[in-house]
C-alpha positions in Angstrom: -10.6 -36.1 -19.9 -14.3 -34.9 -19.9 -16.1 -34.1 -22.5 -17.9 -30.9 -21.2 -17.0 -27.8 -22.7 -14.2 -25.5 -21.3 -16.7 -22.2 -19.3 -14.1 -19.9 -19.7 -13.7 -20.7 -23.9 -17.6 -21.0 -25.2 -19.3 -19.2 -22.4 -20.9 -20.3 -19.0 -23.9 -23.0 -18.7 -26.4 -20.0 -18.6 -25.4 -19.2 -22.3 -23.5 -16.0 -21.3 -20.6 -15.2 -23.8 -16.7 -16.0 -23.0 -15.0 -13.4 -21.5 -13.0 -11.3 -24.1 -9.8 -12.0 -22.5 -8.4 -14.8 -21.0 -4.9 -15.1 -19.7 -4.0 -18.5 -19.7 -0.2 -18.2 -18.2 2.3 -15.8 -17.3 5.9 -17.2 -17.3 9.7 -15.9 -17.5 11.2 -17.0 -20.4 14.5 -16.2 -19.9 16.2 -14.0 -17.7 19.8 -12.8 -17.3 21.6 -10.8 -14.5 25.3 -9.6 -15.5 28.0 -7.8 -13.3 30.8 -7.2 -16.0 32.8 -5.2 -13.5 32.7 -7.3 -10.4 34.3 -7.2 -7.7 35.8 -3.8 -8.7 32.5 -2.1 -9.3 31.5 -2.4 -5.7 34.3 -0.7 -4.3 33.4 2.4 -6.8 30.0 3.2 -6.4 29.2 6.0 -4.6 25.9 6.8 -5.8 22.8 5.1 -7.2 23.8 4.9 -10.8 22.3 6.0 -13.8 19.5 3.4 -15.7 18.8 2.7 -19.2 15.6 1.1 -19.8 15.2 -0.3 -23.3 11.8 -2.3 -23.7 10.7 -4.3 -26.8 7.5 -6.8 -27.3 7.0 -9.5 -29.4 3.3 -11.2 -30.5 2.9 -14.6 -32.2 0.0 -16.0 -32.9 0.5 -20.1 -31.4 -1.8 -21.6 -33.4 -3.5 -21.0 -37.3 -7.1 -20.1 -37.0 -7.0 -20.0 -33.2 -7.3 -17.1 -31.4 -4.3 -18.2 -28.5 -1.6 -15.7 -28.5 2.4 -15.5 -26.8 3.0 -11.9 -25.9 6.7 -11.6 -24.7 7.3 -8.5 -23.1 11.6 -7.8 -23.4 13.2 -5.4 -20.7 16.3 -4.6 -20.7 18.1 -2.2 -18.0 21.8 -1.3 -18.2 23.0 0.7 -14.6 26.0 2.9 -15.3 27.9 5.2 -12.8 31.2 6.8 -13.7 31.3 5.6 -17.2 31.3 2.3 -15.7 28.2 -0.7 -16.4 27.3 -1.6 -13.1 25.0 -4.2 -14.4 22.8 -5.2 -16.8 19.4 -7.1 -16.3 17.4 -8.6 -19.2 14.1 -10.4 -19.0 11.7 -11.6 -21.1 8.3 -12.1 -19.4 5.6 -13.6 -21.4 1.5 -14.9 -21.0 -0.8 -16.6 -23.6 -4.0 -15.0 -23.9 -7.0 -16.6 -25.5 -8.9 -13.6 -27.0 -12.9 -13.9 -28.0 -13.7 -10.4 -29.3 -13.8 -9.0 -32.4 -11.2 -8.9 -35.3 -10.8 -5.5 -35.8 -10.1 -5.1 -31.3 -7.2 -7.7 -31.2 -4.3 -5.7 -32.3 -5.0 -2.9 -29.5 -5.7 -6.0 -27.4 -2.3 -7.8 -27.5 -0.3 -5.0 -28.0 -1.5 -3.1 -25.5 -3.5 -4.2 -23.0 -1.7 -7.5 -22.7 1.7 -6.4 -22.5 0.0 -3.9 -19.8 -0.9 -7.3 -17.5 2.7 -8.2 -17.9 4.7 -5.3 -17.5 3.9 -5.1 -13.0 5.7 -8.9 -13.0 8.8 -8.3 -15.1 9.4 -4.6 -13.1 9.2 -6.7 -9.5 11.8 -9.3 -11.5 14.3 -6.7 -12.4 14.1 -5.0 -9.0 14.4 -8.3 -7.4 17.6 -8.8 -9.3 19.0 -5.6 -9.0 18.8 -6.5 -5.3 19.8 -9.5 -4.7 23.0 -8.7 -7.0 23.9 -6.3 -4.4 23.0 -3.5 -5.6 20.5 -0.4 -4.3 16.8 -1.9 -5.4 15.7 -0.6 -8.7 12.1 0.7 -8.9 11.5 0.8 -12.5 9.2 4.0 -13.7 5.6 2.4 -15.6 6.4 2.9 -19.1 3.1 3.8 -21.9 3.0 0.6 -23.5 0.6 2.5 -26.3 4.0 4.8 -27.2 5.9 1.3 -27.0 3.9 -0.2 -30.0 3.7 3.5 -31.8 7.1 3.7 -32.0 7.7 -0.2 -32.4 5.5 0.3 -35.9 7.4 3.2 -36.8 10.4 1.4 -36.5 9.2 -1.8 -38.8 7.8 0.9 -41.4 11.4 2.2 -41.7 11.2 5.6 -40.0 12.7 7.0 -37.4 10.3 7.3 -34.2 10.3 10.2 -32.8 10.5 8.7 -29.2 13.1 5.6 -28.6 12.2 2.8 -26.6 10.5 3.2 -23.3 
């Protein structure tokens, strides 16, 4: 192992600063694909069914006094037609960010603009599944990740957000 300095973490050779965000690693974490209905449901659909989209996030810091930071984006899409669940898909995509910028930016950072990077890898997942579980491909609509965490907060302060989950 060298013991030069990481660029990317304490700035280049040339004494530039670090770039404020770094994204170390974007994974899965876990991802399910259910068909409670099968075979039967295949013979009933006549239409492209109906989609709920429910999406959550989750930040945790990985380390005390570092600034390295797990942001797990949740999706979950239950497909109904005729009273029926066609399917349900649930994935939780996450990345670890390394963030060098100021205190008072991180919360609008992770919450936000992280979950942001994320959200283009976990959509292409659950239309993937939806797919290849023989179903019409499910193009998932962008979803306001900024509403997500407004009505996320709401939630934790004990009200009632006005606007559910994305």
């Amino acid at each position: 192992m060298s013991d030069q300095p990481n660029p990317t973490q304490n700035g280049d050779a040339n004494g530039n600063p670090p770039p404020p965000l770094i994204v170390e690693i974007q994974y899965a974490k876990d991802i399910s694909f259910e068909v409670p209905g099968a075979p039967a449901i295949f013979t009933t659909l006549r239409a492209q069914p109906q989609v709920n989209l429910d999406a959550d996030l989750e930040v945790k810091q990985l380390q005390e006094g570092a600034n390295v930071f797990e942001v797990a984006l949740m999706l979950r899409v239950e497909a109904r037609a005729q009273e029926a669940v066609c399917y349900i898909v649930e994935v939780t995509y996450c990345g670890v960010f390394t963030l060098n910028l100021p205190a008072e930016h991180a919360d609008q950072v992770l919450h936000v603009d992280c979950p942001r990077l994320l959200y283009p890898y976990a959509r292409t997942m659950v239309s993937e599944l939806s797919a290849q579980g023989g179903f019409p491909t499910l193009m998932l609509p962008p979803i306001d990740v900024a509403q997500l965490l407004h009505a996320k907060r709401q939630q934790q302060a004990g009200a009632s957000p006005a606007v559910g989950h994305a």
